[in-house]
C-alpha positions as CSV (number, residue, x, y, z in Angstrom):
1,X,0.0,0.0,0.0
2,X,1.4,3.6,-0.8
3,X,1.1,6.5,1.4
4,X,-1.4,8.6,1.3
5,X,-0.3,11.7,-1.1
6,X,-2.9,14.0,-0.1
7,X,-1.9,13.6,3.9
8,X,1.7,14.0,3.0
9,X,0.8,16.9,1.2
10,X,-0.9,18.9,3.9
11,X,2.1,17.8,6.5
12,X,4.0,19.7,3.9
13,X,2.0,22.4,4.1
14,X,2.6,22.6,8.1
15,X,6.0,22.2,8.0
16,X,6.9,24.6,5.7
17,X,7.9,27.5,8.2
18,X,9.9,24.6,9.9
19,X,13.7,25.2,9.2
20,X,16.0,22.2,8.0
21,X,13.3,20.0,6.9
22,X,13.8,17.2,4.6
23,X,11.7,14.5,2.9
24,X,12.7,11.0,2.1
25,X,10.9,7.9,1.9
26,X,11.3,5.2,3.7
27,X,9.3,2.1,5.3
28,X,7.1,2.6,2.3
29,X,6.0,6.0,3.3
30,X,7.3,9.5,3.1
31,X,8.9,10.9,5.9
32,X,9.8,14.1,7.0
33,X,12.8,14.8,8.9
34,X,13.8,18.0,10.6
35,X,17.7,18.3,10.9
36,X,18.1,15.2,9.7
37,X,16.1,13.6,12.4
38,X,13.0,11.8,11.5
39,X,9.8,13.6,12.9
40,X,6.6,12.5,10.9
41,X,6.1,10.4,8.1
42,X,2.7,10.0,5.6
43,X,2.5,5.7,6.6
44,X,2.5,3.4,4.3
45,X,-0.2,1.1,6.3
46,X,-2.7,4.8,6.7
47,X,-2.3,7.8,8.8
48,X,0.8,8.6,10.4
49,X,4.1,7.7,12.1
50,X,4.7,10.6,14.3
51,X,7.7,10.1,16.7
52,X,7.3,11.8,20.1
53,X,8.9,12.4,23.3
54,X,9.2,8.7,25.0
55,X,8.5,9.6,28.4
56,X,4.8,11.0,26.6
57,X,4.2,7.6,25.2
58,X,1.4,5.8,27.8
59,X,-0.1,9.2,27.8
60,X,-0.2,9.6,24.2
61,X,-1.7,6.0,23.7
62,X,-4.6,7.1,25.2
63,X,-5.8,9.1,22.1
64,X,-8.7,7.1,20.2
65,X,-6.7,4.9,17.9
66,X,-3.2,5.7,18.4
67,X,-0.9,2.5,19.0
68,X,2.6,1.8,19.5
69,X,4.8,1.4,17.1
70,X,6.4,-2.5,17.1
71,X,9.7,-3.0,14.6
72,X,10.0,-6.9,14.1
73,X,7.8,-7.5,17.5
74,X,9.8,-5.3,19.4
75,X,7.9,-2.0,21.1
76,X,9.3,1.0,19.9
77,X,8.5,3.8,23.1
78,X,8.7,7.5,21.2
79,X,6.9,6.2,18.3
80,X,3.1,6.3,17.5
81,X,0.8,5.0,14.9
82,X,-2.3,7.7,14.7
83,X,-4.9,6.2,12.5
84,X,-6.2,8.6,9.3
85,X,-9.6,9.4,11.2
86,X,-7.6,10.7,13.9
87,X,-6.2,13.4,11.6
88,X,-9.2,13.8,9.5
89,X,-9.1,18.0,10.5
90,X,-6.1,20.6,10.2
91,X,-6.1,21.3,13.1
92,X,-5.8,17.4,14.5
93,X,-2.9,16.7,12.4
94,X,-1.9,20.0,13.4
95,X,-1.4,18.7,17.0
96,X,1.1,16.0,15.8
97,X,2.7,17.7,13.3
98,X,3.9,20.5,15.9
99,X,4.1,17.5,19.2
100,X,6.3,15.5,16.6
101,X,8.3,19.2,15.7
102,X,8.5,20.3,18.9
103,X,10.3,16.9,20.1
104,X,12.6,16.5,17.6
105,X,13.9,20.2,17.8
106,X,15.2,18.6,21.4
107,X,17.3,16.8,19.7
108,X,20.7,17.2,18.1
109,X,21.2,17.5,14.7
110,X,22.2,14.4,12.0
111,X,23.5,16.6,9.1
């Protein structure tokens, strides 16, 4: 399944003001890195991968729909799944798009 072009293009859109951001796919999706960091990415199973502070994870997994991300069974804490109906609105995908930003920013730079 390919990523949804019209999501990626509106988390585009929102991170346009956002300064070193960088787009590449990967996992069958289209990520978007800031600094060379990954922050978001259009999924390639629906909605988003949005990676977020990991001591905000259990919190986080309380939104309606959002699960944790597993890489090859393993539980990956900082990294959400957010189904497509959970970002339906600009202003809900807003939410992650800037949560996701906002974290990564923290970081330090892969360039």
């Amino acid at each position: 399944m390919a990523y949804d072009e019209d999501l990626a293009r509106r988390i585009r859109a929102l991170m346009s003001d956002t300064e070193g951001v960088t787009e590449r796919k990967m996992f069958g999706g289209l990520a978007f890195l800031v600094k060379g960091n990954m922050a978001i990415a259009a999924s390639s199973h629906g909605g988003l991968l949005v990676r977020v502070d990991p001591a905000q994870t259990d919190e986080l997994l309380s939104s309606p729909g959002v699960q944790l991300m597993e890489m090859r069974g393993r539980p990956m804490p900082g990294w959400l799944r957010v189904p497509a109906d959970s970002v339906a609105t600009d202003p809900e995908l807003s939410a992650w798009v800037t949560r996701s930003t906002t974290y990564v920013l923290t970081l330090l730079p892969k360039l």
